[in-house]
C-alpha positions as CSV (number, residue, x, y, z in Angstrom):
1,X,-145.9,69.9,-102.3
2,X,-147.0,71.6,-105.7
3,X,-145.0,73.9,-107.6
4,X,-146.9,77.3,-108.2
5,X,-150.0,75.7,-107.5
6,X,-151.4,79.2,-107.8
7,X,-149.4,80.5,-110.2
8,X,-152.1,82.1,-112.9
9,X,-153.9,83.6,-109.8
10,X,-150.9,85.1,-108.3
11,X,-149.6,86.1,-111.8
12,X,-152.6,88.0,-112.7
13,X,-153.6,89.1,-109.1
14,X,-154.2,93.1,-109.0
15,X,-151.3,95.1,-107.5
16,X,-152.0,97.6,-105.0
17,X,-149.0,100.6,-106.2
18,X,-150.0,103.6,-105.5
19,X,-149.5,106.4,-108.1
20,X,-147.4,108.5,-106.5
21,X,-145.0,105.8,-105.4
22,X,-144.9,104.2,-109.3
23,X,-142.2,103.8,-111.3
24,X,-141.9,102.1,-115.4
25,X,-141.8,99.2,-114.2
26,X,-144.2,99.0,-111.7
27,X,-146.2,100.6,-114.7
28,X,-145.5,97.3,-116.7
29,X,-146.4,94.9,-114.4
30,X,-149.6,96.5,-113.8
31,X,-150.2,96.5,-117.9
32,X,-148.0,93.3,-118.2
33,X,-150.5,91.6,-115.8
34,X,-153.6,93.1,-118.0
35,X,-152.9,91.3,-121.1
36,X,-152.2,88.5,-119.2
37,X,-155.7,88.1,-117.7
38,X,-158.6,86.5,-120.2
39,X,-161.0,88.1,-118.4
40,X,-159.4,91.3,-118.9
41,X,-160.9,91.5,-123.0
42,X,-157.5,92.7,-123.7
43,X,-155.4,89.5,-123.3
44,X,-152.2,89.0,-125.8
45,X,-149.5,86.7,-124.1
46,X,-146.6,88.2,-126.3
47,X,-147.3,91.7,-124.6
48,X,-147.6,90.9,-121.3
49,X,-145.0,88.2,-121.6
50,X,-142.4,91.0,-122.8
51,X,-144.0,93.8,-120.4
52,X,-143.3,91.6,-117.6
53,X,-139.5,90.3,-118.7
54,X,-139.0,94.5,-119.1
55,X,-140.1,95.2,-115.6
56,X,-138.2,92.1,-113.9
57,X,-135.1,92.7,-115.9
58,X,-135.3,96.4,-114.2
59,X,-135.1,94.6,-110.6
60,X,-138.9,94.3,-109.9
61,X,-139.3,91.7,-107.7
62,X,-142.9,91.1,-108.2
63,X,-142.2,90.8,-111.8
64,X,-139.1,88.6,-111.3
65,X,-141.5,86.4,-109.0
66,X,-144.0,86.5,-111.7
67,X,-141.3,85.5,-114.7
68,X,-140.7,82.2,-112.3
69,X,-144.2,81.8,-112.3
70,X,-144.0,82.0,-116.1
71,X,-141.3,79.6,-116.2
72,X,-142.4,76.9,-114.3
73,X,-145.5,76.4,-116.3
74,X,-148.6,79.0,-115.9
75,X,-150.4,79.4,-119.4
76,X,-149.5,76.1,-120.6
77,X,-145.6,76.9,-121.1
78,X,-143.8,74.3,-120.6
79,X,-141.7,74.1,-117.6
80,X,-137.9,75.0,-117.7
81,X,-136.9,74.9,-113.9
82,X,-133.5,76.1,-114.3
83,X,-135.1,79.7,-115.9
84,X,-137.5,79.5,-112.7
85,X,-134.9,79.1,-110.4
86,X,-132.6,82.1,-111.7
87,X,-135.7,84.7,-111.8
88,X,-137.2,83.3,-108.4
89,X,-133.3,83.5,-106.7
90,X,-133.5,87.2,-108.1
91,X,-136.7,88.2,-106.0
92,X,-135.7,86.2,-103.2
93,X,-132.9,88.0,-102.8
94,X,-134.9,91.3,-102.4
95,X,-137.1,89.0,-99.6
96,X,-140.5,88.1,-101.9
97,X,-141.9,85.4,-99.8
98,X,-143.6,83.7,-103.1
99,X,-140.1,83.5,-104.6
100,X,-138.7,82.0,-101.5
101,X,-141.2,79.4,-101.0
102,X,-141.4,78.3,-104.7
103,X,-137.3,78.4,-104.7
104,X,-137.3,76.6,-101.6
105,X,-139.8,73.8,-103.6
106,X,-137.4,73.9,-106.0
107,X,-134.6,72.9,-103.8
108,X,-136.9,70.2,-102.2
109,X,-137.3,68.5,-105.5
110,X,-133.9,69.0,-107.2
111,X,-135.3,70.8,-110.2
112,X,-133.7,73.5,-111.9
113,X,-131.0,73.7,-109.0
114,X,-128.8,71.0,-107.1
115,X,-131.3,68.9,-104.4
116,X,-130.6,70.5,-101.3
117,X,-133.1,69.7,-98.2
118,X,-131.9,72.1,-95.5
119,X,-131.9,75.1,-97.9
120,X,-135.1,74.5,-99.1
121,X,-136.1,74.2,-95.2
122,X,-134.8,77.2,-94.6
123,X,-136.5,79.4,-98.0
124,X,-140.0,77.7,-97.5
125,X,-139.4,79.2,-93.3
126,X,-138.8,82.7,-94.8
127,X,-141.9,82.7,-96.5
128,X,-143.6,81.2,-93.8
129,X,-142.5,83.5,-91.2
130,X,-143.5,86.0,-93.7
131,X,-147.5,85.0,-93.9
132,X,-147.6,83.1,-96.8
133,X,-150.0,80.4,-96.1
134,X,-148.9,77.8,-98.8
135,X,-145.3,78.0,-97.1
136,X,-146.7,77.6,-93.5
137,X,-148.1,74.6,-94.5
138,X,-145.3,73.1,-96.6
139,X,-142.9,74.2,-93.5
140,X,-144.8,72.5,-90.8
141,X,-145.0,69.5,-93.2
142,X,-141.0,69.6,-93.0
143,X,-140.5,70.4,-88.9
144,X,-143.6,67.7,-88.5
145,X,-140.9,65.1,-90.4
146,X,-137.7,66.6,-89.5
147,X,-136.7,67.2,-93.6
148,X,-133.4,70.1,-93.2
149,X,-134.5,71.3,-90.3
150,X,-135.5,69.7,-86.3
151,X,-137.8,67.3,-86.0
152,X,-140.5,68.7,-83.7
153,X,-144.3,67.4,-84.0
154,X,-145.8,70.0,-81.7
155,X,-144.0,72.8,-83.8
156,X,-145.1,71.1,-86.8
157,X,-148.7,71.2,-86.2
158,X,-148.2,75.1,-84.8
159,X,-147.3,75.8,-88.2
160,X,-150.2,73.5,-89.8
161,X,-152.7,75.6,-88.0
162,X,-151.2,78.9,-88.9
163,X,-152.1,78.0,-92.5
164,X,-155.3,76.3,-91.7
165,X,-156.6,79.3,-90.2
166,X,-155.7,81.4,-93.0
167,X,-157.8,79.5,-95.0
168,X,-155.4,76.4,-96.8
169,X,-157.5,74.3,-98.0
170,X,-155.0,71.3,-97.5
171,X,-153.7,72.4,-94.4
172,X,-157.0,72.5,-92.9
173,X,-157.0,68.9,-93.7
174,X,-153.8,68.2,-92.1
175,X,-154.8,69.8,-89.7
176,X,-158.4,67.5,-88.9
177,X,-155.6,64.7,-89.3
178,X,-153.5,65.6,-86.8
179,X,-156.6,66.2,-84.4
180,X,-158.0,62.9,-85.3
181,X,-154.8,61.0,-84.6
182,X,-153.1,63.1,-81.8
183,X,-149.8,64.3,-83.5
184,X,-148.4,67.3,-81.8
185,X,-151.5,68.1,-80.4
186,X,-154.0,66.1,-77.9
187,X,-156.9,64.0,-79.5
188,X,-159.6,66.3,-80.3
189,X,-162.2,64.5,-82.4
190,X,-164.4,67.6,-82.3
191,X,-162.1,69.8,-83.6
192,X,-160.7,67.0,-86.1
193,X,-164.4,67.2,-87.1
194,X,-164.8,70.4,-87.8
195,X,-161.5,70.8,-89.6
196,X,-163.0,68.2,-91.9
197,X,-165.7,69.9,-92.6
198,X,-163.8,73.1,-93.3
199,X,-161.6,71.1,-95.5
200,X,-164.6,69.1,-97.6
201,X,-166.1,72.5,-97.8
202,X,-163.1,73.1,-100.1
203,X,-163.4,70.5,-101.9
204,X,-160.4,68.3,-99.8
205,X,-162.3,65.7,-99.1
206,X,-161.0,62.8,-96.8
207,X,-163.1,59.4,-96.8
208,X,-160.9,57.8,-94.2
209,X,-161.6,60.5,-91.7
210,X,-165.6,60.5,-92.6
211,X,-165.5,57.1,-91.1
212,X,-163.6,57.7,-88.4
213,X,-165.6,60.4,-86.8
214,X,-169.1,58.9,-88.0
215,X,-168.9,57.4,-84.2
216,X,-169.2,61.1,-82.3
217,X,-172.0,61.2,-80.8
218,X,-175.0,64.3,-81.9
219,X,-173.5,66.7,-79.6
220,X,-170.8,66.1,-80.7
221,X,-171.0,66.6,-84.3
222,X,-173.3,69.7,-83.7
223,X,-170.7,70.9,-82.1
224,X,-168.3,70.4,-84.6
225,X,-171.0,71.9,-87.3
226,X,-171.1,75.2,-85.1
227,X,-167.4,75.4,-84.5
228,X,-166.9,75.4,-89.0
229,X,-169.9,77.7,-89.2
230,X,-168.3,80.2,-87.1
231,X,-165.4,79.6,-89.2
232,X,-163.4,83.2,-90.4
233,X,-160.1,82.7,-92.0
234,X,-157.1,85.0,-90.6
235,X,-156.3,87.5,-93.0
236,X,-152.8,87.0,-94.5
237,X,-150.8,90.2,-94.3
């Protein structure tokens, strides 16, 4: 499990506020988030930084999510994990399912807040129940191994193949490995295929599982081609 694996994306992603519904601080994320982009031809870190602190210190929870993001590291800062945890607590107070699955990492790892397995079990399965796809994955990865919460294998790879049809790259390859070896679900080596080629497509590539499904037979693998083809990940709501 990585912390804010996506963090630059996220942080500079385009918000969807509409006009009417705005508010100064929803006004300095939006601006906060355009001198943080390079692409943007107007980036200056010192503006957007203090835009951003402005509009999370006024209760935003995108912009509190997006000082954690900050904190743990995005634009080369370097990481101070007990600042991520207080701005990512904030925002996952007000329900922000990025705050609550990086928080929940947080309490997985012991950084920035006392190690604490079945409350990061329980933050990384509020973001999961709320679509985020990183969290489905990092949830099923907990139920599959029983880590703060039940143990349950089938549940597990449920949850694994939530976030491999929305498009995880790395679930998708969990996902091929739990076809190819029967955990929680029934040997498939089409399917563990095609997952693997999904996966590869990505660029998670997985040598051990090349050789292992060398053996299918042409239909087989044809098969397995068509079903990755026809491939269209779930939109995340």
């Amino acid at each position: 499990m990585k912390l804010a694996a996506t963090a630059l994306a996220l942080l500079i992603a385009a918000t969807s506020i509409s006009a009417a519904g705005q508010t100064e601080a929803d006004t300095q994320l939006k601006e906060a988030r355009i001198y943080l982009d390079k692409a943007s031809g107007r980036y200056d870190y010192a503006k957007g930084e203090s835009l951003l602190r402005q509009a999370a210190d006024s209760g935003l929870a995108e912009a509190q999510f997006s000082m954690g993001l900050l904190s743990l590291g995005a634009f080369d800062n370097p990481p101070n994990f007990v600042a991520a945890a207080d701005w990512l607590a904030k925002a996952s107070a007000q329900g922000h399912a990025g705050a609550e699955h990086e928080l929940g990492v947080l309490y997985l790892e012991g950084r920035g807040v006392g190690k604490d397995v079945v409350k990061a079990a329980a933050l990384i399965g509020q973001a999961a129940e709320k679509g985020n796809s990183d969290a489905m994955l990092d949830y099923g990865v907990l139920v599959f191994r029983g880590e703060g919460v039940k143990q349950d294998e089938k549940i597990g790879a449920q949850w694994l193949l939530l976030a491999a049809r929305r498009g995880n790259v790395i679930a998708q390859n969990r996902v091929a490995r739990i076809y190819a070896f029967g955990k929680g679900v029934t040997v498939d080596p089409v399917e563990a295929m095609s997952w693997n080629i999904l996966a590869t497509r990505g660029g998670r590539s997985d040598p051990e599982l090349d050789t292992m499904l060398a053996s299918l037979t042409a239909d087989q693998k044809a098969e397995a081609q068509r079903r990755a083809d026809a491939f269209k990940p779930v939109a995340t709501p």
